[in-house]
N, C-alpha and C positions, 0 to 999 in steps of 0.2 A: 050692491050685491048682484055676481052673475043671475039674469032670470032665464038664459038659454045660449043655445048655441045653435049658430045658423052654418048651415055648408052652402059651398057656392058646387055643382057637380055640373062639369060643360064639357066639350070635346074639347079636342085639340085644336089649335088653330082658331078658336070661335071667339077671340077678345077676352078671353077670362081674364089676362095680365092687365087689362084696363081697368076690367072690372074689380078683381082682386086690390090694383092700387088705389082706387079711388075708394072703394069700401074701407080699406082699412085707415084710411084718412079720419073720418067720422073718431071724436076723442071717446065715446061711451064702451068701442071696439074693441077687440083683443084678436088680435088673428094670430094662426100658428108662424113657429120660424121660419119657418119654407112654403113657398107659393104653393107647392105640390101638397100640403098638407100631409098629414100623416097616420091619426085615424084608426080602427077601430076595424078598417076593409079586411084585415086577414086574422086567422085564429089566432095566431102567435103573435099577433101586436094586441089582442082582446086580451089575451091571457096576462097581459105585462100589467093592466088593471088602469085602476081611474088616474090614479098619482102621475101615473108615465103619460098618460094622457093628455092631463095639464101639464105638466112639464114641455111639452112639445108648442107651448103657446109662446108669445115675446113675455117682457118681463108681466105678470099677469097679478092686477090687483084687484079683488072683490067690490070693494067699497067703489070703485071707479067704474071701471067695464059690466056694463049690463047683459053684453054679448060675446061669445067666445066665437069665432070667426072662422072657420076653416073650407080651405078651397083643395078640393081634390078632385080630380075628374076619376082617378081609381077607382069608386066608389063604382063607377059606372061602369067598369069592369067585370064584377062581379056579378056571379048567376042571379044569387034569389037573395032579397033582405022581408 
């Protein structure tokens, strides 16, 4: 059963692709389809709700994955959380 989800949030250029690859290695993982992640960062991706959410992960099974995995530096874009 998912117990969380972890973001990876880095600048550009700061090894996140290493980092990104090598976490998602790890079999308990689930990370989204794209390194860039996708998230939750702008109102109109929040509004699409949780479903859309998890759909943006690889193929995503409860019972397996402990962690849902997401890497976006976006996040770090943004003014206030």
């Amino acid at each position: 059963m998912t117990k969380s989800i972890a973001f990876l949030i880095g600048a550009e250029k700061s090894g996140t692709t290493t980092a990104i690859s090598q976490i998602s290695q790890h079999p308990q993982i689930c990370p989204t389809r794209s390194k860039h992640g996708s998230g939750f960062f702008a109102d109109d991706r929040y509004n699409l709700g949780w479903n859309w959410y998890i759909d943006s992960f690889h193929p995503w099974d409860p019972e397996t994955h402990t962690t849902l995995f997401e890497p976006c530096n976006l996040y770090s874009w943004r003014g206030a959380y």
